[in-house]
N, C-alpha and C positions, 0 to 999 in steps of 0.2 A: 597433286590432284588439282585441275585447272578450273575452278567456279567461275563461269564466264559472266559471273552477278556482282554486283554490291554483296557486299559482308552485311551479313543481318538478316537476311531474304531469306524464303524457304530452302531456296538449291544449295546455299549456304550451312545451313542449318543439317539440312540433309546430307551437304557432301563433310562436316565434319563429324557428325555422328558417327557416319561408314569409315571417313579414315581413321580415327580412334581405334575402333574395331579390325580394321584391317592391321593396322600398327602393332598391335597385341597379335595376332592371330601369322601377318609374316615375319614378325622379329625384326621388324626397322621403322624406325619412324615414317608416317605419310603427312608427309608438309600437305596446307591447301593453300594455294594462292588463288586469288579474284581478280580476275583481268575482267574487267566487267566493260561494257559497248558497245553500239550496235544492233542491239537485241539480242547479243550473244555473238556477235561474229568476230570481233576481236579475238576474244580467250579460245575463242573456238580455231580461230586462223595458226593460233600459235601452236595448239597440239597439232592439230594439221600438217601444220612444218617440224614437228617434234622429230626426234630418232625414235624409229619403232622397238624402241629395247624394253617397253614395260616401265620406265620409270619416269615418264610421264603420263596422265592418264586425264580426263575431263568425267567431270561430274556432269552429261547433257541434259538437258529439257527438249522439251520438244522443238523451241524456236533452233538453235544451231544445227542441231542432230536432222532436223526435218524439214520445215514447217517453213522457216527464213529461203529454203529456196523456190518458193512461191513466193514470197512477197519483197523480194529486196531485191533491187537490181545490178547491184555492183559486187556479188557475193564472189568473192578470191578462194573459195574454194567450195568442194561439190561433199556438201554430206552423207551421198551413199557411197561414193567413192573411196573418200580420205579419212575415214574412221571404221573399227569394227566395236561395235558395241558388243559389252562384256556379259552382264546380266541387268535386265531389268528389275530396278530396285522398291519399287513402289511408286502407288497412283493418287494424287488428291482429290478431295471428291471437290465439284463447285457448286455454289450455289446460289438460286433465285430467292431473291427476299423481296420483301414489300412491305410500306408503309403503312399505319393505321388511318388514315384518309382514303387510299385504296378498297374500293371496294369488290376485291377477288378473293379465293381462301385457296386456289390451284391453279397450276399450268392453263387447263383447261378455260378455266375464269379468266384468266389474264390476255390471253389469245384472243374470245369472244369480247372481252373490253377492247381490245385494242382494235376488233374488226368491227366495233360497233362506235368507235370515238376516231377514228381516222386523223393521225398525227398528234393525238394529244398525249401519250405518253412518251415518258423519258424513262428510260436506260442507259444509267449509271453502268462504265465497266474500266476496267486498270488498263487503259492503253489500246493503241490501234495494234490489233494484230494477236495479243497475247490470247489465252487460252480460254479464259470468259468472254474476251470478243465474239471468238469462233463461235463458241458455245452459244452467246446468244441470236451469231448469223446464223446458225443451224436449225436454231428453234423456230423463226423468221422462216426461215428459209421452206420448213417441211408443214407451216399451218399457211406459208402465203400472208402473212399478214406484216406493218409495219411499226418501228416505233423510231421516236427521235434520239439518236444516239451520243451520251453526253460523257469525253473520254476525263479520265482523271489519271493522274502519276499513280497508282495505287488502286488497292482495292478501294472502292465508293466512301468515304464517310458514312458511316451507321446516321449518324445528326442530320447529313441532307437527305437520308429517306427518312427518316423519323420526320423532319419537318416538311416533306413536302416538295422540297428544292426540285428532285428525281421520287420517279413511280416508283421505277425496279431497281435495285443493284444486283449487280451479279459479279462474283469472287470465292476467293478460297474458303472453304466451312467457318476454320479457326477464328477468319476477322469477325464473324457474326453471330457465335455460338452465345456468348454472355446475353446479347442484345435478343438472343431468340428467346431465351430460357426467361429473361423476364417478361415477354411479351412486349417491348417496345416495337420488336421489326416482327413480322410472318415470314414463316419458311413456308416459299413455296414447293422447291423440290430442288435436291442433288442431283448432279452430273454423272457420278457414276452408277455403274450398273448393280452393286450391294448400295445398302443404305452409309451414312455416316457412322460411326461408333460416337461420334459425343452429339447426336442429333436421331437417334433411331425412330424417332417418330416420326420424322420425314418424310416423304414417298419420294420414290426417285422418281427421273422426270420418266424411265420406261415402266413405270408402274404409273404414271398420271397418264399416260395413252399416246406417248410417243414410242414407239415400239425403235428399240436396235439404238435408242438414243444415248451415248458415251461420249463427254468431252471431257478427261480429266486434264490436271496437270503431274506429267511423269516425270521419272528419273532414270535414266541409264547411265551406268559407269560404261564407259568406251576408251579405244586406246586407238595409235595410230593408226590407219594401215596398212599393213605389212609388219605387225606387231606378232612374233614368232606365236604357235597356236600353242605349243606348252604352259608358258605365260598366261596365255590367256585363259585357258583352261586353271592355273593354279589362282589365278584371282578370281573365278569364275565360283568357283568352290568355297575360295575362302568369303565371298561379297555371300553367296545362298547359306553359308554357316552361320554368317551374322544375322541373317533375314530370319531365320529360322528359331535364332537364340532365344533363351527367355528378355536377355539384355533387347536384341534387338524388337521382340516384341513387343514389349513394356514402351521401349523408345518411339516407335512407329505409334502408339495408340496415345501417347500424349503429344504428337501433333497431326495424328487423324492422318497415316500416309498406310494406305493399304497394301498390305506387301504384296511386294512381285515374287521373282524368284525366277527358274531356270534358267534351260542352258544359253550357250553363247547363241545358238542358233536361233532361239527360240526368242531370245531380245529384238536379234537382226530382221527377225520376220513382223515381230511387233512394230517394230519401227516404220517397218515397207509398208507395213497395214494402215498406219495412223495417214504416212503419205497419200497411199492410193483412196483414204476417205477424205482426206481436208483440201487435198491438193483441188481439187475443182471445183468444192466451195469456195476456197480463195479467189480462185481464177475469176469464177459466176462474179460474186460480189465485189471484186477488184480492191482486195484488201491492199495496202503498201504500209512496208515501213515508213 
């Protein structure tokens, strides 16, 4: 299983969890190697060129599987093409935080500060391109309003919004659950469309009056393709047995990954969907790797 990340990451985390599970569950060990680059296009190039027999497989996110063919210009191969994704595995929720110097308590507030201070905030986000970027060009993008945007290797430091450095971060729940729970950072609202399980007092950003608003960070198991449909279908099965498990539940709720689950088809169509809504906010905003 080909983690197109650094070891240590979420997809990392994610894609060893599932192969454990799948290991027990087909009777053979499942290696993970991390071909990490690119944004994902390296590990990604290489199941690409894999043999479609099912024993290679990519743990994707949305950058390889989707997303990277709007924003990167040299991509060696076409992700609706050269993959069939297997089951979608679960979603992370993101989320809007804010400093105690800020004076907002919601989306709403934040929006109206920022249309009533014209360039004075900053927004903290983990990279050009990644999935809190999008997230917070989406929110930009549907109130009309502007902030100055301040990239990091990583989710934001918790310390530079604590102190001011940046207004807003925006990242994955997990990095800012501690720091919410004591009251150092404010949650403004989650990205997905349920609330967080380690944050449930949260409002999500379609419950602060962004209607239809989802920008998770996903996972799909995918395989090459032309990867026989029996195969796929038997991994298929065995990925929604684990998702379903009490194992896998337990697993998923101690790093806040909301399960997916269905068929092979049903992934394939999720994926098309994510394209056909980001693909032209990229474009608008002229995102680049």
């Amino acid at each position: 299983m080909v983690v197109p990340f650094p070891a240590g990451g979420a997809p990392d985390i994610v894609a060893r969890l599932l192969s454990e599970d799948l290991g027990q569950r087909l009777g053979q060990r499942v290696l993970v190697e991390n071909r990490s680059g690119a944004s994902g296009n390296i590990g990604a190039l290489t199941v690409a060129k894999a043999t479609p027999d099912g024993y290679t497989l990519m743990l994707a996110t949305p950058y390889p599987i989707g997303l990277n063919k709007f924003m990167s210009t040299d991509l060696k191969f076409d992700p609706e093409q050269d993959f069939t994704p297997i089951a979608l595995i679960g979603k992370s929720p993101q989320i809007f935080v804010s400093g105690p110097s800020l004076p907002v308590k919601n989306l709403k507030e934040v929006i109206a500060y920022a249309a009533a201070h014209p360039g004075k905030l900053n927004a903290g986000i983990p990279g050009i391109g990644t999935t809190s970027h999008i997230a917070l060009e989406y929110l930009l993008n549907v109130s009309g309003t502007q902030v100055t945007t301040v990239t990091y290797r990583g989710s934001p430091p918790p310390s530079d919004i604590i102190s001011g450095q940046i207004d807003i971060g925006v990242g994955l729940v997990t990095g800012y659950v501690g720091m919410v729970n004591t009251c150092a950072l404010h949650a403004l609202a989650v990205t997905s469309r349920q609330r967080s399980e380690h944050l449930p007092d949260t409002p999500t950003a379609e419950e602060s009056g962004f209607p239809d608003f989802e920008a998770t960070a996903w996972y799909v198991l995918a395989a090459p393709a032309g990867t026989p449909s029996d195969i796929i279908q038997k991994l298929n099965v065995a990925t929604n047995d684990y998702i379903r498990s009490p194992k896998g539940k337990s697993q998923f709720s101690t790093i806040d990954l909301q399960a997916g689950g269905g068929t092979a088809d049903d992934a394939k169509a999720f994926v098309a969907s994510e394209m056909v809504k980001w693909g032209p906010l990229i474009k608008k905003v002229n995102i680049r790797m």
